[in-house]
C-alpha positions in Angstrom: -8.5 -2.3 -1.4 -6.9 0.2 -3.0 -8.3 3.8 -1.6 -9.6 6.2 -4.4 -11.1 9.5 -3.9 -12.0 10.1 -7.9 -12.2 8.2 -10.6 -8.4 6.8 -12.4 -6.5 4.6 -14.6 -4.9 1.6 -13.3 -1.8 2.5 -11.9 0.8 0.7 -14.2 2.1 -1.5 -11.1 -0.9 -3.1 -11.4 -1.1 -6.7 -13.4 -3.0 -8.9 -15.2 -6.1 -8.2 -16.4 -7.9 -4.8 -14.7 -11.0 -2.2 -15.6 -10.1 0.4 -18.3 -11.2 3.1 -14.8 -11.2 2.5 -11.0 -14.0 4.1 -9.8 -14.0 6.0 -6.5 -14.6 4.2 -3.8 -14.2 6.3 -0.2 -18.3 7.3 -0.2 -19.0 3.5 -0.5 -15.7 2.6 1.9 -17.4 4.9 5.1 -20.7 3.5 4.1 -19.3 0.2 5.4 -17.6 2.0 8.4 -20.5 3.2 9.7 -22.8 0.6 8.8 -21.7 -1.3 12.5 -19.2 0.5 14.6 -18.9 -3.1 16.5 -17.2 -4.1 12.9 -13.7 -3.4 13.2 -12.6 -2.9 9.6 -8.8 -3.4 9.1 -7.5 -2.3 5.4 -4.0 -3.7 4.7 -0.7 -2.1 3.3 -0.9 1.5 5.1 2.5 2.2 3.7 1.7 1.6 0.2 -0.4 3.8 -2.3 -0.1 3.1 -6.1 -2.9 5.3 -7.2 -1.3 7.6 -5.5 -4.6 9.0 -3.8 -4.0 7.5 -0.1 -2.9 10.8 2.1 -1.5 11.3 5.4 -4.4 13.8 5.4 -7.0 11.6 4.3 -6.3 9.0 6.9 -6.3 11.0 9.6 -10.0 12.1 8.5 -11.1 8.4 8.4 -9.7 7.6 11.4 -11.4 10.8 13.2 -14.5 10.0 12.2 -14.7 5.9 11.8 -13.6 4.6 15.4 -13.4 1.3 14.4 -10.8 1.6 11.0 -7.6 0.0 11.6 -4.5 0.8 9.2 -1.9 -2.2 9.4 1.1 -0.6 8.5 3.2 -2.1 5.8 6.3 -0.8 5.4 8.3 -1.1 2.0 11.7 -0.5 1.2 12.2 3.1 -0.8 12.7 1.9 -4.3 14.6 3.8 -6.9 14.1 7.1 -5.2 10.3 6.7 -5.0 8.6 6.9 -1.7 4.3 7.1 -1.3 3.1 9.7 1.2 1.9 6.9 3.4 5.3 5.4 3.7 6.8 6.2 7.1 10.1 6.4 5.4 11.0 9.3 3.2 13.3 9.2 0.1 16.4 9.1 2.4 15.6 6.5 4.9 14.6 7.9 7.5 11.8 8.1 9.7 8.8 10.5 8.4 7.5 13.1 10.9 4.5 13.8 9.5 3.8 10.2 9.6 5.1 9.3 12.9 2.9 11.9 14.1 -0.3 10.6 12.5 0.3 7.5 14.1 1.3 9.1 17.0 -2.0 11.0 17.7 -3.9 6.9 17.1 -1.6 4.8 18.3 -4.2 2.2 19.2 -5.3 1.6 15.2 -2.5 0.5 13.7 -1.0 -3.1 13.8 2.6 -3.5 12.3 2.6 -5.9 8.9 4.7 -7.0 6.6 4.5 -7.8 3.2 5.8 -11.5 2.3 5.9 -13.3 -0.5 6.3 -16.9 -1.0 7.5 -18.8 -3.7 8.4 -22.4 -4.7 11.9 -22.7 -5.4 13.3 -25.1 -8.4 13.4 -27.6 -5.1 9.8 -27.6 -4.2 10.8 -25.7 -1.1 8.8 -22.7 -0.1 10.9 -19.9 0.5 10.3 -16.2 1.3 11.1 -13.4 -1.1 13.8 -11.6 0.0 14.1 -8.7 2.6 10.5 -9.6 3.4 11.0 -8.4 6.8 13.5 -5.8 6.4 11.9 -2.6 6.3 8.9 -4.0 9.2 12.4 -3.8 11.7 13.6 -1.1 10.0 10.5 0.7 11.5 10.5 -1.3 14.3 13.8 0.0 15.5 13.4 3.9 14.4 9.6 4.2 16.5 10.2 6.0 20.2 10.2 2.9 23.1 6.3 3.9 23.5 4.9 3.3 20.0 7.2 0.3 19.2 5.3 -1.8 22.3 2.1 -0.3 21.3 2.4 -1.2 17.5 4.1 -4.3 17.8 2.3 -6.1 20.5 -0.6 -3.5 22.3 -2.5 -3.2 19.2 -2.7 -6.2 17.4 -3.6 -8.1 21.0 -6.7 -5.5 21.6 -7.8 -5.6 17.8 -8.2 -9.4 17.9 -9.3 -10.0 21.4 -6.1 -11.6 21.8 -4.6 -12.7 25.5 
């Protein structure tokens, strides 16, 4: 899901066929939230905002209010000098503070991701597009010692019930 606040185009990263307008969708989004607080709702690629409408700012209102929202984040490496507000890494590289504090303050709702892609190769192999991982231990290794266990293990074994 793609987060929208008002009414847009399709950002032009978008393909294939889409709606003329994307409609706003947050009023509809906390509907769902706080239909069944039991429901943990997880909403992928915290990391990445093409519409451009995803804030530091407005996560950290969902997450105040909606108890069970879960952000897994999905870093991506900075491309041609462009970096979305919910990336933890800024233009140069390095590790956002405004981010790190967002996660930080709810460090218990948000699982580490990655984004991989998989392709056949001329072979028939299946093979991973590359630097699929890169930028997930990129932020693995820049978090403190106490979010790093909390994101990479704590989290994603309390989400699912794991053992």
């Amino acid at each position: 899901m793609q987060v929208l606040e008002r009414d847009a185009g399709p950002p032009k990263v978008f393909r294939g066929e889409n709606p003329p307008l994307l409609h706003a969708n947050i009023a509809a989004f906390e509907r769902l939230l706080a239909h069944d607080r039991r429901a943990r709702i997880v909403l992928a690629n915290f990391g990445e905002d093409p519409t451009g409408q995803f804030s530091l700012a407005l996560a950290r209102r969902l997450l105040a209010a909606h108890p069970n929202l879960y952000l897994i984040v999905t870093p991506l490496p900075v491309r041609d000098g462009e970096s979305f507000e919910t990336s933890p890494f800024n233009t140069g590289g390095n590790l956002r503070r405004e981010w790190l504090q967002l996660v930080a303050d709810f460090p218990d709702r948000f699982p580490l991701g990655s984004l991989s892609f998989h392709a056949a190769a001329p072979n028939g192999q299946r093979r991973a597009a590359p630097d699929a991982v890169g930028p997930a231990r990129k932020l693995i290794a820049a978090l403190p010692a106490d979010l790093r266990h909390r994101l990479t293990v704590d989290t994603a074994l309390a989400l699912y019930g794991l053992r």
